[in-house]
N, C-alpha and C positions, 0 to 999 in steps of 0.2 A: 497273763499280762502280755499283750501286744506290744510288737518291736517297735522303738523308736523310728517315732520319721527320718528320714533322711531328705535334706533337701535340695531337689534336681535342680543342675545349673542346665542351661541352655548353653552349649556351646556353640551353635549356629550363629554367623555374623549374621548384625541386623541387614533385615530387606533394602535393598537399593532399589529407586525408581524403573521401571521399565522403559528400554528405549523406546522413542516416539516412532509409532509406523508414520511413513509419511504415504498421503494419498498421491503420490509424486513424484517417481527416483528422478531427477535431471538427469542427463545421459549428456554426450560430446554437445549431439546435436541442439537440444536444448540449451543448453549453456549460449554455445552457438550465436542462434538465436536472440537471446536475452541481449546477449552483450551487443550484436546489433543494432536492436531498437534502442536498445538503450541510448549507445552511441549516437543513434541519429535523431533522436529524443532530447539530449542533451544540445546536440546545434541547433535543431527543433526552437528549444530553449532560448538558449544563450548567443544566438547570433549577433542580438542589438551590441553586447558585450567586446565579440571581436574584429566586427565591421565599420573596418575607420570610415572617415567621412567619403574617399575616393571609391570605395568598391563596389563592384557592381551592386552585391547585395543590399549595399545600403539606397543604391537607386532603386531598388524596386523593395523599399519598406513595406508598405502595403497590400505588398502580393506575396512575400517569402510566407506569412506566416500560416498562409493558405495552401503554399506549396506544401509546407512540412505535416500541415494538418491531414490531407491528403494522402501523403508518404506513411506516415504515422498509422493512418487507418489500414493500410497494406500489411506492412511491419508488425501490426498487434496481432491479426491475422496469422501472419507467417508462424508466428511464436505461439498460439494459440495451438495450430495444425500440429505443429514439431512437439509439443506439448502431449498432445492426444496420443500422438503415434508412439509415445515413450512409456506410455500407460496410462491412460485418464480412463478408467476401469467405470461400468458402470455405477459400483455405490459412490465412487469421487465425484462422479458426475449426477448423483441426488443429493449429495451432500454440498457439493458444490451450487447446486439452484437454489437448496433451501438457505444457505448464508444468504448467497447475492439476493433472494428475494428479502432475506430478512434488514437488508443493511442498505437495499434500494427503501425499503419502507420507512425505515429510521432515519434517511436523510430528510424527507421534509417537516419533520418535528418542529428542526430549528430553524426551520429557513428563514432567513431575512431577520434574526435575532441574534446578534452580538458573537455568531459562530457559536452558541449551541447546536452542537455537530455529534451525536450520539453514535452516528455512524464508525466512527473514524475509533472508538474505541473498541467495537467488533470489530475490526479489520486490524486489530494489533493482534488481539487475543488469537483469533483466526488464524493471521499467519503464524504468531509464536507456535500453536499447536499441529498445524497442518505443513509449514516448510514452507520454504520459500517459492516453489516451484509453483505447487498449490495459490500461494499469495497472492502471488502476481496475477494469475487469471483468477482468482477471487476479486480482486481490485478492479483489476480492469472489468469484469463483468459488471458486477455491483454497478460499478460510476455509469457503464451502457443502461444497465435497466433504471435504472434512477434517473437517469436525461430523457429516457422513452416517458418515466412516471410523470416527470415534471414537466414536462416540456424545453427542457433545457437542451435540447438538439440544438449546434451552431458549432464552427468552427473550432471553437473552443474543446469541445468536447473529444475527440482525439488526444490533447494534451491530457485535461481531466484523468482519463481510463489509465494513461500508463503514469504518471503523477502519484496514481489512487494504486497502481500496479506496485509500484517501487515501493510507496507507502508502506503495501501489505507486505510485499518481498522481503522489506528491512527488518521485519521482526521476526519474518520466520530464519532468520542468518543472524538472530542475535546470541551469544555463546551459554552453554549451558542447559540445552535443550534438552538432555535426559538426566540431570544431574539436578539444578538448580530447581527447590520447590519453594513455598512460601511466601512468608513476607521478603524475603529478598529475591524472587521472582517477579513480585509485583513491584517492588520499588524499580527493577530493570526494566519491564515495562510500562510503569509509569515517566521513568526518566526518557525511554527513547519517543513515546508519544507522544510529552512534551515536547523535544527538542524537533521532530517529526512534525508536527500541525503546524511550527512555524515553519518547517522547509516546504511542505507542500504550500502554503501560505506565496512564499517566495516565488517558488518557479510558474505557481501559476497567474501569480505578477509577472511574469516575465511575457509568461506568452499570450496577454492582451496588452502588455505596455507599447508594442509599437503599433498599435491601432490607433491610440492618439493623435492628437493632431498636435503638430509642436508651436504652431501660431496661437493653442488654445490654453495651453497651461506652459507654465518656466519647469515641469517637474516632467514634462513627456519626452518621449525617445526623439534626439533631434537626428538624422543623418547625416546633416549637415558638421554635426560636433564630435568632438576627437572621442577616444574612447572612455579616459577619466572623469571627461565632460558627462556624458552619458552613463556612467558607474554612478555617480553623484549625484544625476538626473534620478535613478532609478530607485535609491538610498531613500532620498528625499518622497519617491512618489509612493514605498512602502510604509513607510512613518506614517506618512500624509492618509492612505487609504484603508490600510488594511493592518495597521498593529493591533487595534483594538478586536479585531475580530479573530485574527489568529493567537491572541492572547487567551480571548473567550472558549476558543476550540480549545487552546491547549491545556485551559485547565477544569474541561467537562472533561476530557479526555485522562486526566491524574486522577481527578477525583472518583470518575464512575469505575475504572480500573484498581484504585483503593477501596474501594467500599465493594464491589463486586463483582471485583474481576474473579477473587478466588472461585467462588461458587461459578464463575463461567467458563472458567478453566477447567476444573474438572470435571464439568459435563461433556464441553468438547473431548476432552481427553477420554471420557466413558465411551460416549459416541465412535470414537476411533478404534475402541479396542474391541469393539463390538461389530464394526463395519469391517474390520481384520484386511485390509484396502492391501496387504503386502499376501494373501491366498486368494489363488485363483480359484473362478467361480465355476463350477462343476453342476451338471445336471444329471439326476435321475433318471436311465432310460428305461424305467418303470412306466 
């Protein structure tokens, strides 16, 4: 007669997540950087906002917004270079083409269609997996080769890239990056996508609203009018243009992130353990 079984417990706690390698330490200098453009990205922005009616700025409406587009193009640059030098390793940089071309491609789907914006839901997933560092010049890339695809080269486009930068940056700085899996990962970036497609929505209201002309519509940036005057100008002129469309992004952007974002998350995530972006690349001198 064989001896009774005996039955083996597992005392090993269960498996925890693997931390995310990032294709991207940030360093001083990077930081730096970021918080630069950023900075001047946001006056970029928001000038019509703090330029009472007497300031120079507001006399040369017309021109500031060209000035900053300009600046901007410098600036994405700068952060790009500081970027590289910090470690943008050759596999970052095939991983990084093959996004931006994938999510240059995905932006003309919806074009001119209620913001069906398919893009803008790889570039949450993107940055949650790859970091904020990574994001940012995934965003801004993407938005470059997608203005080349389209023909959407114009001033405008400097805001676009780092808009589309910050975009991606916000998610890869959302909490819970080696920790949180699941359905409650995906409802976090669902919600921040949401709230996300309208703030990109917004600011990039911002920086075509003082091209108007204020003799042309009651909703345009007047220079002439105080600043409350022009807060309520600018309320009224996103209602008026663009809620419906950044309502339409924000909820292809829930949805395609609900339905499968899982399954794109953990390919990204394969893809990264496999690209091993934190070991340096060594050759055979065979």
């Amino acid at each position: 007669m064989s001896a009774p079984e005996t039955a083996v417990h597992d005392s090993r706690p269960p498996s925890r997540p693997h931390p995310q390698a990032r294709a991207i330490r940030l360093g001083p200098r990077s930081v730096a950087a970021l918080a630069l453009v950023s900075a001047t990205g946001v006056a970029g922005f928001a000038w019509p906002l703090f330029a009472g009616p007497g300031s120079q700025v507001s006399a040369h409406a017309q021109d500031a917004p060209w000035l900053f587009a300009g600046l901007l193009v410098l600036l994405v640059a700068v952060v790009a270079a500081t970027i590289s030098e910090s470690g943008l390793g050759p596999k970052a940089v095939a991983m990084l083409g093959v996004l931006a071309a994938t999510g240059a491609a995905l932006r003309p789907i919806g074009a001119g269609t209620a913001g069906i914006e398919p893009m803008f839901f790889l570039m949450v997933l993107s940055g949650r997996v790859l970091g904020p560092g990574f994001g940012f010049v995934l965003g801004s890339v993407t938005m470059f080769a997608s203005a080349l695809l389209t023909g959407g080269v114009g001033p405008w486009m400097p805001f676009q890239m780092l808009a589309m930068g910050w975009f991606t940056m916000g998610a890869g700085l959302l909490p819970g990056a080696d920790r949180l899996r699941g359905r409650g990962e995906l409802l976090l970036l669902a919600g921040y996508g949401f709230l996300a497609a309208f703030a990109y929505g917004t600011v990039m209201n911002l920086a075509g609203w003082p091209f108007m002309d204020a003799l042309a519509s009651n909703v345009a940036f007047d220079p002439h009018s105080a600043v409350p005057a022009n807060l309520a100008r600018f309320l009224a002129y996103c209602l008026a243009t663009s809620l419906g469309w950044d309502l339409g992004r924000a909820i292809v952007t829930v949805v395609l992130t609900l339905t499968v974002g899982g399954t794109l998350l953990k390919a990204l995530r394969r893809a990264t353990r496999r690209a091993a972006f934190e070991s340096p690349v060594t050759f055979d001198p065979r």
